[in-house]
Phi, psi and omega in degrees: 000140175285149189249122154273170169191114164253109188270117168242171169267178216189086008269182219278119162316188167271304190288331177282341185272335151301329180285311194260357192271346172283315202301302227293310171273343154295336167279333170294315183291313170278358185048081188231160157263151200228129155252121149298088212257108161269156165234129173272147179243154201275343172278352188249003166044018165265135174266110173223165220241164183305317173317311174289325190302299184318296180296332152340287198303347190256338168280006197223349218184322193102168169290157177263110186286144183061026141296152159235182143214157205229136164246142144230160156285145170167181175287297179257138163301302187320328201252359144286292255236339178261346174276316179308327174283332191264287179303350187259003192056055211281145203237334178210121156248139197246119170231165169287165165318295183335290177312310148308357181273288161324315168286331170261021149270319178291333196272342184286326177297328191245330146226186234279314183293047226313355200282098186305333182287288174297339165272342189284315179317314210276314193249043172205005175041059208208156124291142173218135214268107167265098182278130203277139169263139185279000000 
């Protein structure tokens, strides 16, 4: 079955509820299962539980058939969202434009090309879903 991964914030942005109503319909459209990925970073010393996730998303969409949703911990986001994707064997990560910015400025750092898109297919053998944010 196909696997989705959407990494959203907590609480849900203007930019993360766009960002998960594109996974929510790449996962209905493809009958794909979809995770919902928050990350907490351990400098910012906020807890939030699969439960809070959960209840957002669904106050914001309704239920979601075939979710799950993951709170992890960690430092850098990208690098949650790239160990989640690799564990769940994500077959499409869908992040915002926003987001995409942020991985080719990390991503600028370590090689010469920035094209973020072309390094997560390299290292997650995935598509990946850039959403334009409004």
């Amino acid at each position: 079955m196909t696997q989705v991964v959407v990494p959203v914030r907590y609480p849900l942005s203007k930019h993360s509820r766009e960002t998960l109503a594109e996974a929510i319909r790449i996962a209905e459209q493809e009958g794909a299962t979809l995770t919902v990925l928050h990350v907490d970073l351990y400098q910012n010393g906020k807890r939030v539980t699969r439960s809070e996730l959960k209840r957002a998303v669904e106050e914001e969409f309704g239920p979601v058939p075939a979710a799950r949703y993951a709170v992890r911990q960690g430092l850098l986001v990208e690098e949650a969202i790239l160990e989640e994707a690799a564990a769940e064997g994500a077959d499409v990560v869908v992040i915002g434009k926003k987001q995409a910015s942020r991985w080719r400025a990390m991503v600028r750092r370590l090689v010469d090309n920035p094209d973020i898109e072309a390094f997560l297919r390299e290292e997650l053998d995935c598509d990946v879903v850039t959403v334009p944010t409004t």
